[in-house]
C-alpha positions in Angstrom: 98.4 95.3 102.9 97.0 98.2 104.6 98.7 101.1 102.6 97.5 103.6 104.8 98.9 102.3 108.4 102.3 104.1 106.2 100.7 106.6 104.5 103.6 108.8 104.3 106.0 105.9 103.2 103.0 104.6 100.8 101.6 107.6 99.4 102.9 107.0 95.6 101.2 103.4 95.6 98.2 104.9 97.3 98.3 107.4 94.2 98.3 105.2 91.0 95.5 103.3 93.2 93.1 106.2 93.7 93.7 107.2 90.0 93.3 103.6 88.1 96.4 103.3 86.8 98.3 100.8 89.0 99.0 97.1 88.1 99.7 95.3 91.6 102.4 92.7 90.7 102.8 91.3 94.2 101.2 92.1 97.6 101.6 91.0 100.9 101.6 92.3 104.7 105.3 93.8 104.7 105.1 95.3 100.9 103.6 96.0 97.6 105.2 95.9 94.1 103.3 98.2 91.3 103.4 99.5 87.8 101.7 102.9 87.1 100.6 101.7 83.5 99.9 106.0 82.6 104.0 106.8 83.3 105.9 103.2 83.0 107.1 103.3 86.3 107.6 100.3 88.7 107.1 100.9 92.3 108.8 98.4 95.1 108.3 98.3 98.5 109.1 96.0 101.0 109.9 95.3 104.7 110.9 91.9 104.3 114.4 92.0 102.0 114.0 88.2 101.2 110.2 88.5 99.9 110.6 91.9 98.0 113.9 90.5 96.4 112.0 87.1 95.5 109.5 89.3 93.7 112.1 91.0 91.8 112.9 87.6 90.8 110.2 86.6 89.4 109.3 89.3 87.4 113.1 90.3 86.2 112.3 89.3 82.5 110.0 92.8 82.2 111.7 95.3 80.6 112.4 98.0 83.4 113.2 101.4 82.4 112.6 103.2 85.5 111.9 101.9 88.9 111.4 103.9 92.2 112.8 101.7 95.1 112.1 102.2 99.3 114.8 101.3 101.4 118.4 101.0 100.5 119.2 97.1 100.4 116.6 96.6 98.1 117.7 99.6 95.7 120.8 97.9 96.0 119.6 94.7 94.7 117.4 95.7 92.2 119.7 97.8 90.7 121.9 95.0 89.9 119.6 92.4 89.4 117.6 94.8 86.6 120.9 96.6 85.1 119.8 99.9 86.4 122.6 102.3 85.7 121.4 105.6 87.2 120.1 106.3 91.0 119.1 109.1 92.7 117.9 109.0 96.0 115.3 111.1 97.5 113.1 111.8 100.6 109.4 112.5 100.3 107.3 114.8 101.7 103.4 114.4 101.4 100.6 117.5 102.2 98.7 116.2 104.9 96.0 118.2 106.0 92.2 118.0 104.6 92.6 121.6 102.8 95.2 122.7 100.4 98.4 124.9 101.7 97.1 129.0 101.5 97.9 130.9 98.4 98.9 134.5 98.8 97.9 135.5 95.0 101.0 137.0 94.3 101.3 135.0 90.9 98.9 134.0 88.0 98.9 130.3 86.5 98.2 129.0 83.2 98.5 125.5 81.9 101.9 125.0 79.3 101.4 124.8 75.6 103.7 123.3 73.3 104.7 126.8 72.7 106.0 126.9 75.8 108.8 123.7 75.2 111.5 125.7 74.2 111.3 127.7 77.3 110.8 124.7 79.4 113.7 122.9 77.7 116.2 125.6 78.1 115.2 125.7 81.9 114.6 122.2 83.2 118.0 119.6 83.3 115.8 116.7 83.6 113.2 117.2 80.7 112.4 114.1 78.9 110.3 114.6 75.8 108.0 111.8 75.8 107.1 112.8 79.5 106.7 115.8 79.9 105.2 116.0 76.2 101.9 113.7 77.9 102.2 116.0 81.1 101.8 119.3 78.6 98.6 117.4 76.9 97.3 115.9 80.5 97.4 119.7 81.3 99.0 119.1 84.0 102.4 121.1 83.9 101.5 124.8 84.4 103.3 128.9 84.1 103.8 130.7 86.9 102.9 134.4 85.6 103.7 138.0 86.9 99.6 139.4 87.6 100.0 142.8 86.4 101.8 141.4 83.6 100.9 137.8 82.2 103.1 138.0 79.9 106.3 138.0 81.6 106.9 134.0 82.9 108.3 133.9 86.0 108.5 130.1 86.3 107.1 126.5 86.1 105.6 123.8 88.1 103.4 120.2 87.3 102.6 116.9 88.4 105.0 114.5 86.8 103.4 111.1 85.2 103.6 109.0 88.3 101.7 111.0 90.3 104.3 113.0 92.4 104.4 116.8 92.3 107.6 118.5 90.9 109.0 120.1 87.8 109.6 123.4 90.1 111.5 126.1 88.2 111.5 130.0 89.0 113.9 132.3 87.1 117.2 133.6 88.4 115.8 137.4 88.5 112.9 136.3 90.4 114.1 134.6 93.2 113.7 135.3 97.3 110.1 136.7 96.8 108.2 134.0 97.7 107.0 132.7 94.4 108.2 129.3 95.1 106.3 128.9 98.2 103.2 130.1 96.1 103.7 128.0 92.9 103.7 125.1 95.5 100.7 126.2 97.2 98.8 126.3 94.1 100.0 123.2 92.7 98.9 121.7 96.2 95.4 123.2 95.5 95.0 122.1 91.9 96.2 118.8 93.0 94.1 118.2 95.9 90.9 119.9 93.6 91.7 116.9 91.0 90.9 114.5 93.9 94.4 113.4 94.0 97.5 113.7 97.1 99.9 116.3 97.1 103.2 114.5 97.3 106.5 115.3 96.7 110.4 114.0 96.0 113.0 116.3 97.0 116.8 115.2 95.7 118.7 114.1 99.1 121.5 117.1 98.6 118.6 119.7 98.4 118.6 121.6 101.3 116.7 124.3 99.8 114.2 122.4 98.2 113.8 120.5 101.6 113.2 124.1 103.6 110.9 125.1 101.2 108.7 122.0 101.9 109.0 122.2 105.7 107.9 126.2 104.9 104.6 125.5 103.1 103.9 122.5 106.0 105.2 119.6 103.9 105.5 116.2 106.0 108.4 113.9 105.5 108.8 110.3 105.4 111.4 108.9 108.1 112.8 107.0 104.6 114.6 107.5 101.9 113.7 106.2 98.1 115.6 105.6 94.9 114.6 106.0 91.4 116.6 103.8 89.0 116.9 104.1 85.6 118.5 102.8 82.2 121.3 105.3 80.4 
């Protein structure tokens, strides 16, 4: 399968690829199914319902935790084939020009320390230790910082496991000054300076997420994806 003749709706697999950590399952001309072997994540995608839910088949004695599913008959399928329980479905938005978005240098960065958990904890709803844990020690999860005064956090921002970039947190009192636009432009840079894609999921409810996206020059897929997970 030529990944790239969908590079916007195949950007994730073309991720683990470029980085070494994908296992191909199954492959054909209308999909791919993957595991990212660094974040435990199964990847499906497929054209052709019959084939993708055949390969589903076959491989439903792995233990799935979390799978990330394109299209909605097969996220319907898989969920109850697999016993997913959760869903959440998302758009994504891939950065595809040749140089990273511009940074106005309004912020400093840092990379997160584990000194930093408690405030990440208190801030992010979806934190999950054992993730974001090998994110901190990947360096790859990093503090947005006020420049005249780097000690004052103003926010957060990383790459999660699978490849995608997210994590995106600014503080209440520091809001509507353009800080998110600029903690995504310099994720896009350190990103893209790591040899890697700048990619994106943005909840399907987010509006504001999806403006800020569309602001920085974010493309979007014409899809929609699921990730499924276990309670």
């Amino acid at each position: 399968m030529d990944l790239y003749k969908d590079y916007l709706g195949n950007v994730g697999f073309i991720q683990i690829i470029k980085r070494g950590t994908a296992e191909i399952l199954e492959e054909s001309d209308s999909g791919i199914f993957a595991y990212d072997n660094l974040s435990d994540v199964y990847m499906l995608k497929n054209d052709n319902f019959s084939e993708g839910a055949s390969w589903l088949e076959k491989h439903k004695s792995r233990d799935y935790e979390i799978m990330v599913v394109y299209g909605d008959e097969l996220t319907d399928f898989a969920k109850e084939l697999c016993g997913f329980e959760g869903a959440e479905k998302c758009y994504q938005g891939v950065w595809t020009k040749p140089e990273p978005s511009e940074r106005k240098n309004i912020l400093k960065f840092r990379p997160a320390t584990e000194s930093d958990i408690p405030f990440l904890k208190e801030h992010y709803e979806d934190w999950y230790d054992d993730a974001e844990l090998k994110t901190i020690e990947r360096g790859e999860l990093f503090i947005a910082l006020l420049p005249d005064n780097p000690k004052v956090k103003v926010g957060f921002i990383g790459m999660h496991l699978e490849g995608s970039t997210g994590l995106l947190f600014v503080l209440p009192e520091y809001r509507n000054r353009g800080y998110a636009a600029e903690m995504e432009s310099f994720m896009c840079e350190w990103v893209m300076s790591q040899g890697l894609i700048s990619y994106g999921h943005v909840k399907v409810w987010n509006e504001k997420s999806m403006n800020l996206q569309r602001k920085v020059g974010v493309e979007f897929w014409d899809g929609t994806l699921t990730w499924l997970f276990k309670m």
